[in-house]
C-alpha positions in Angstrom: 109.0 110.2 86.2 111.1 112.3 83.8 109.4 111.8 80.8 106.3 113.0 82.6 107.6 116.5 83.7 106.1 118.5 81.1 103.1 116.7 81.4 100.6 119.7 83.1 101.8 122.3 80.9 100.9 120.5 77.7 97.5 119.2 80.0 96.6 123.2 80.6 97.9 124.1 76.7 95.6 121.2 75.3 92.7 122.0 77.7 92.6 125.7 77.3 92.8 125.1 73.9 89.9 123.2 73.5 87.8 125.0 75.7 88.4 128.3 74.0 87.3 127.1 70.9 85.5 123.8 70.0 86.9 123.4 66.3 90.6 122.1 66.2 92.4 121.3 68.7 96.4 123.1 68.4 99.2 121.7 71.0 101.9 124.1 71.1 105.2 122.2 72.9 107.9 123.0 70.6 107.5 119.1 68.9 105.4 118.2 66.0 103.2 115.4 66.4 105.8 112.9 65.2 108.4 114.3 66.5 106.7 113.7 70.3 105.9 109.7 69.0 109.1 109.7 67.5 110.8 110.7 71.1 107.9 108.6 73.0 109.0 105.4 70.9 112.0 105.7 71.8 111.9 106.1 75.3 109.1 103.1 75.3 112.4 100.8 74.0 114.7 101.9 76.5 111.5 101.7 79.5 111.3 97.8 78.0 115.0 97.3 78.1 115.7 98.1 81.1 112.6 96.3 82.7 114.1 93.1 80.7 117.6 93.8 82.4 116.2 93.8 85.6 114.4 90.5 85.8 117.1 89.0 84.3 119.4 88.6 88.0 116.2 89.0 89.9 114.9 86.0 92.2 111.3 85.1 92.2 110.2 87.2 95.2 112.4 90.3 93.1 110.2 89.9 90.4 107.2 90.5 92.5 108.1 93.3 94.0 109.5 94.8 90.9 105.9 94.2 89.7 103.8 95.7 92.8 106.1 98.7 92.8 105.3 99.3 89.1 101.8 98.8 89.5 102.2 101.4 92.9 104.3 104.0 90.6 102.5 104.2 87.3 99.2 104.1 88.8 99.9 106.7 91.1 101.3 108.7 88.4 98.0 108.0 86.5 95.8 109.6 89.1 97.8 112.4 89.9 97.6 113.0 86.0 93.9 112.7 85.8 93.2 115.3 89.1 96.0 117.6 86.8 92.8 117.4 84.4 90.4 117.4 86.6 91.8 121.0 88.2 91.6 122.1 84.0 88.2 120.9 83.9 87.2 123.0 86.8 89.0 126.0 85.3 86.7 125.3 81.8 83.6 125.1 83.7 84.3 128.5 85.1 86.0 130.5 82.3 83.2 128.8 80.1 80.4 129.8 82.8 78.8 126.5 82.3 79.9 122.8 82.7 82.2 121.3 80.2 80.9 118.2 78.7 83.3 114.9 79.5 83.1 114.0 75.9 85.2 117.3 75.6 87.4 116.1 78.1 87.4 112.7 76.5 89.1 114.6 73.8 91.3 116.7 75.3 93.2 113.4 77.1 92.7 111.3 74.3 95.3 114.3 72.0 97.5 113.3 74.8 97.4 109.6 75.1 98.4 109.8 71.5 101.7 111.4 71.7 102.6 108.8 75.0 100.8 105.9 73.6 103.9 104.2 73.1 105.1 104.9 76.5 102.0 103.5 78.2 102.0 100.2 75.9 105.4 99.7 77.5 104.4 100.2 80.8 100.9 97.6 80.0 104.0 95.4 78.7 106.1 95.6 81.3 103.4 94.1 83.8 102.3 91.7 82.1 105.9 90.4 80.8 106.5 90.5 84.7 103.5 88.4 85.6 104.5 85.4 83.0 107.9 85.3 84.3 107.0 85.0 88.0 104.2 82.3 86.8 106.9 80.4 85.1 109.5 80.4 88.2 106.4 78.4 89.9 108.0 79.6 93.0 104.8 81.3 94.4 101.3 79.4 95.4 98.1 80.3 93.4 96.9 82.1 96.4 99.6 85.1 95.5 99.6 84.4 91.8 95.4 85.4 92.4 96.4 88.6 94.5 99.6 89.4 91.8 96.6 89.2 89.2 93.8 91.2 90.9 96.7 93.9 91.7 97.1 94.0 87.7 93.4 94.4 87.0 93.3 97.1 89.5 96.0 98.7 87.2 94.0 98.3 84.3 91.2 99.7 86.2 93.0 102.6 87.1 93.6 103.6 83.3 90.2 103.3 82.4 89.3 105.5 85.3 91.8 108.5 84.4 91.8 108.1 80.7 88.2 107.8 80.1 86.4 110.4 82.2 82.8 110.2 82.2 79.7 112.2 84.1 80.6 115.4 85.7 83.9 117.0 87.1 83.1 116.2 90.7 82.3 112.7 89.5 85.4 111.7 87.4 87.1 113.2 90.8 85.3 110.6 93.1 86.0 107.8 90.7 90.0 108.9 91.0 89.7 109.0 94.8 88.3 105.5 94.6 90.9 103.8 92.7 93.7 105.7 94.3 92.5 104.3 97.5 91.5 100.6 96.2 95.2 100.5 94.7 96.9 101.6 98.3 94.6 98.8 99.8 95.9 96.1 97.6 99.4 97.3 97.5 99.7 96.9 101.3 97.5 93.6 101.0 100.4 92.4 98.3 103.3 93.9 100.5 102.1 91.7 103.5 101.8 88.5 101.4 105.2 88.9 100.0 106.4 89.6 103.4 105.8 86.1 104.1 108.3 84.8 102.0 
């Protein structure tokens, strides 16, 4: 995604920050604080916009794919975000000589879900602005409306496995591999449902 392009530069800048010194933490990406919430709102209204647009000449079984392939994307975007962290945890546990704590990484992604937090509200927004239109079409059985909603908790899951790490490096890794790959199972699982319409 565009918006996301300078996202493991400012990941190493925030990180080696951090780990070279444990007071304040300094972001240097050429935007003020404000300026980067300032630019993230704004993208966060044209990300809702356009996700409105779309469902607006989109039939029922549209709207459900629109919705798996946003869970698909932004979840996959997620975890490749949290191994970019996981690679700069790795990098502090060396150039430290001794294992970063993950409330210290806690930190370091939580200076970065600030500036985005608009962003990934609209995202959370989007999916669940999708799932109450496809409910009200009534066009699908509960049997997919209960795979359509697992699929969302999985998303949620997801962003509480990358955003929050906990335990060590190697853990927070095998926790990402574990979502990525409960995600790919349900996305298929979704897929073939939705086939059979």
């Amino acid at each position: 995604m565009n918006c996301y392009q300078p996202m493991r530069l400012l990941v190493t800048l925030v990180v080696g920050g951090l780990l070279l010194s444990c007071s304040a933490i300094k972001i240097e990406t050429g935007q003020t604080q404000e300026e980067a919430v300032q630019s993230a709102e704004a993208r966060a209204k044209q990300i809702r916009s356009d996700w409105a647009n779309r469902f607006q000449q989109a039939t029922p079984l549209e709207m459900a794919r629109l919705v798996s392939r946003h869970v698909d994307s932004v979840s996959a975007w997620y975890v490749a975000f949290g191994f970019d962290v996981a690679d700069q945890w790795h990098e502090g546990n060396t150039g430290r000589g001794e294992k970063v704590p993950d409330r210290e990484m806690r930190e370091v992604v939580a200076v970065w879900t600030e500036r985005q937090q608009p962003i990934l509200v609209a995202y959370e927004d989007n999916l669940e602005y999708g799932l109450e239109q496809i409910k009200e079409t009534g066009y699908f059985g509960q049997d997919l409306l209960d795979l359509l909603s697992e699929f969302a908790d999985q998303y949620y899951k997801v962003y509480s496995a990358v955003f929050y790490p906990s335990g060590s490096v190697e853990e927070y890794e095998e926790t990402l591999n574990r979502v990525r790959l409960e995600t790919e199972s349900l996305s298929i699982r979704l897929k073939t449902e939705l086939d059979r319409y």
